[in-house]
N, C-alpha and C positions, 0 to 999 in steps of 0.2 A: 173630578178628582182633586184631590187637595192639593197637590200639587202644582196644580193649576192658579191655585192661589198667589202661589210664590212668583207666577211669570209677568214680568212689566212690559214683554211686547206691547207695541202702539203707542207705550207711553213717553214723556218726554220729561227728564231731569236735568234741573240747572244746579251744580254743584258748583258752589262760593269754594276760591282755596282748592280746588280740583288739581293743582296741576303738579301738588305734592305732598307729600307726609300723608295724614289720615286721610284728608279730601281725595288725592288722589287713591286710593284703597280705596273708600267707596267708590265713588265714582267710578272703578271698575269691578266694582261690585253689581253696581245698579247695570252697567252696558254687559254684562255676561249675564247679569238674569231678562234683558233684552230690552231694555230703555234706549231711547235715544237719548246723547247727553251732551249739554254746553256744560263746557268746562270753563269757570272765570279766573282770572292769574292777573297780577300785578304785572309780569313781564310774556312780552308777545311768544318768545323763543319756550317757553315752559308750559305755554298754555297749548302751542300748538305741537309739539311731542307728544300731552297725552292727548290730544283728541286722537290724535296721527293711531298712539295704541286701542280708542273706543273704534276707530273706523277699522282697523285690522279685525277686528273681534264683530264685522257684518253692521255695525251701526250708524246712524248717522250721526256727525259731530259736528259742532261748534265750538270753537274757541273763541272768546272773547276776553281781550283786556280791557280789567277796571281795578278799579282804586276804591275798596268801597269806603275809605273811611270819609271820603268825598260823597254826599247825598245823591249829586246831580250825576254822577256814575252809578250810583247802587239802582237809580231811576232808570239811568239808560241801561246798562245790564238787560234789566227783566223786561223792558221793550226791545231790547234788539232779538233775545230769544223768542219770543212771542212773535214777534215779527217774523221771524227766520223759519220756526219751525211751525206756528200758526195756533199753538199752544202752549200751556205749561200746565203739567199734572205731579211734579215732585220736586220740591226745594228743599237742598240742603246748605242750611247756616254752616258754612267749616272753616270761613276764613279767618285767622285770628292770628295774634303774638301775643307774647309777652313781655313786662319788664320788672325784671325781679330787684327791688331794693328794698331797705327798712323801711317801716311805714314813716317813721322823720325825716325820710329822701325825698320822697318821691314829689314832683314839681305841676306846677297845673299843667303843666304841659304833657307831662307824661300822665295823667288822668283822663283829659282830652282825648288823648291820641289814643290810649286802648280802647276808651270807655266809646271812643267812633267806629271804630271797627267791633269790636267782641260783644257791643250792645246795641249802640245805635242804628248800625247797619243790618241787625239782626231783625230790629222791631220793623225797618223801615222796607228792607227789600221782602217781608214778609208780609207787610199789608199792600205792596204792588203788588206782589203775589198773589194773595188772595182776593184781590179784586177781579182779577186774571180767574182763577179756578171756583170761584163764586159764579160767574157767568156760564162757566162750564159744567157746572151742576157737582163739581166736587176735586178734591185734591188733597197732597200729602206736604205737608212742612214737617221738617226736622232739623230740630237744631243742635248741636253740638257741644253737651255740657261738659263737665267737669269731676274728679271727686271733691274738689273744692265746694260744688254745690251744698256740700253735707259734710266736710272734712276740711278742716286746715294742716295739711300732715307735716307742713314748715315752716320754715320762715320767710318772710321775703313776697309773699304773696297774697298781701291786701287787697290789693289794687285789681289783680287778674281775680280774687276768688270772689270778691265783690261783683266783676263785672258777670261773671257764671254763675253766681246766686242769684243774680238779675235774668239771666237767659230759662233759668231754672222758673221762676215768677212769669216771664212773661209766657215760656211753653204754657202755663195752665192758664194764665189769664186768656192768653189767646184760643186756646181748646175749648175755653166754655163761650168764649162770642162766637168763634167760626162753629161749633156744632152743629146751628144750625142749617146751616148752606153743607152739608157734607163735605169740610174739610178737617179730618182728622190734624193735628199737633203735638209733636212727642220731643223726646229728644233723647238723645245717647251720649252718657258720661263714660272718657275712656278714662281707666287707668293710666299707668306707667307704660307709655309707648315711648321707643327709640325713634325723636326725630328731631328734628334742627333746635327745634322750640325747646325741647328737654336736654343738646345737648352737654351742656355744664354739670347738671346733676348726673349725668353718667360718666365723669370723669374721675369721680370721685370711689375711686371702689372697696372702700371699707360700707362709704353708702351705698354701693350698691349691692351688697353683701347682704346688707340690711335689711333693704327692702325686699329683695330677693326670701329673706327669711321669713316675712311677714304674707308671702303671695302661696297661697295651699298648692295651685299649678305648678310654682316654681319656676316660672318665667315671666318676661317681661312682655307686653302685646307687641306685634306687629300690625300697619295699616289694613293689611287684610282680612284680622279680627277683628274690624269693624264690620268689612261689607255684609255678613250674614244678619246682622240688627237693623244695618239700612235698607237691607232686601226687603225683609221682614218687615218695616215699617213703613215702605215707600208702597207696598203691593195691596192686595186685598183682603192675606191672609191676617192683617190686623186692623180691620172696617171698626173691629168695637172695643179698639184701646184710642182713648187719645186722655190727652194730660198727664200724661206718665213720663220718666226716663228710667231706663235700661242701663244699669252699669255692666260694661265690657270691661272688668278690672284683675280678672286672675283670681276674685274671690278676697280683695285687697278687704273690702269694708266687711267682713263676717270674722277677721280675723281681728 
C-alpha cells in the first residue's frame, strides 16, 4: 500500500540542530513516522530533552553534543551514531544561524563562522555520511535550504543567502555523484517560521503585516510544517526525486 511508503520503521536519522526550532519539528517528524533518531545540539541539556520526547514516542534515541562548525566534531557526530546505532539511513543538514548586517559590516570572522556551520559542515558531515550509506547499499540526505536560495526578500542577508545558495549547489551536485550508490539528495526551503533565528524580524509588526499580506495561507510556518517534506523525503515514497528542493513557504514565492 502506499502508505507504506511513508513509514521509516527500522530506519535511523541523524538530525544536525534537532534539539530546536525547525530540526526539532523534524526530527519529530521523522521518530512519529517511526525512525530511530540522534538528535545533535551544541548544549548537552537541549539535546537530551528532545531525545527524552523521540523515546516517549516508542523510539530509540541518541543525543549527542557537537559543534559542528568544528570538522573534528561534525567527524565524530556521524561516528558516534554509526557506532551507537550500527547504521545511518537519514541525514538531516538543519544546524545553522545567522548574522544579519550590511554587506560593508560584515568581518572575516563573521563569514568563517556561518559559512562553517551553514556550508562547510553541510558538505562535510554529508560525505561522512554517505560513505556510511554507500556501504549499505543506499540512503537519504536532506538539507535545509532557504527562500534566499532563489529570493533576496531583505536586507542584511548576504552572507546567510550566499551560504544557502551554496547548500542549494551542492544538494544537486551531490544528487548527481551519489545517484549512483542509491542515495537520493534534496533539500527543503522553509519560509517565514517563528523561531530564535527569525526572532527580530517578528518584532517588527507593520513587517509583519506585510509579509503576512504577501503569504496566499495567511500565516506564518510553524516547525511542524516541515516534518511532512522530511517524512516525505527521508522514506521511499520519494526513491525517484533527488536534486530537488521543496519550498514549505505559505505560497511566499507564487505571490
Amino acid at each position: 500500500m502506499i502508505i507504506d511508503k511513508f513509514k521509516l520503521n527500522g530506519k535511523v536519522a541523524l538530525v544536525t540542530g534537532g534539539a530546536r526550532g525547525l530540526g526539532r519539528g523534524i526530527a519529530q517528524g521523522l521518530a512519529e513516522a517511526g525512525a530511530d533518531i540522534a538528535v545533535a545540539s551544541r548544549t548537552v541539556e537541549e539535546g537530551k530533552k528532545a531525545a527524552e520526547e523521540m523515546t516517549a514516542l516508542g523510539r530509540k534515541a541518541l543525543a549527542v553534543q557537537a559543534d559542528v562548525s568544528k570538522l573534528s566534531e561534525v567527524y565524530r557526530l556521524i561516528d558516534e551514531v554509526v557506532n551507537h546505532f550500527g547504521r545511518l539511513d537519514v541525514l538531516v543538514n538543519a544546524a545553522g544561524f545567522n548574522i544579519r548586517k550590511h554587506f560593508l559590516d560584515f568581518t572575516e570572522e563573521d563569514y568563517e563562522s556561518l559559512m562553517a556551520v551553514q556550508l562547510r559542515a553541510v558538505f562535510f558531515a554529508s560525505q561522512r555520511a554517505a560513505k556510511v550509506m554507500k556501504e549499505q547499499g543506499g540512503g537519504k540526505i536532506i538539507n535545509i535550504g532557504s527562500l534566499t536560495c532563489v529570493e533576496f526578500a531583505g536586507p542584511n542577508i548576504a552572507l546567510y543567502g550566499t551560504a544557502k545558495s551554496g547548500v542549494l549547489g551542492l544538494t544537486r551536485g551531490m544528487a548527481k555523484d551519489l545517484a549512483p550508490y542509491n542515495i537520493n539528495v534534496n533539500a527543503i526551503g522553509p519560509g517565514w517560521f517563528k523561531t530564535k533565528m527569525t526572532e527580530k524580524v517578528f518584532q517588527d509588526e507593520a513587517n509583519v503585516q506585510r509579509m503576512l499580506s504577501r503569504l496566499p495561507l495567511g500565516r506564518f510556518g510553524v516547525p511542524e510544517d516541515l516534518a511532512g517534506a522530511a517524512v516525505f523525503l527521508a522514506s521511499s515514497a520519494s526513491d525517484y526525486i533527488t536534486g530537488q528542493i521543496i519550498f514549505v513557504d505559505g505560497g511566499w514565492l507564487i505571490n
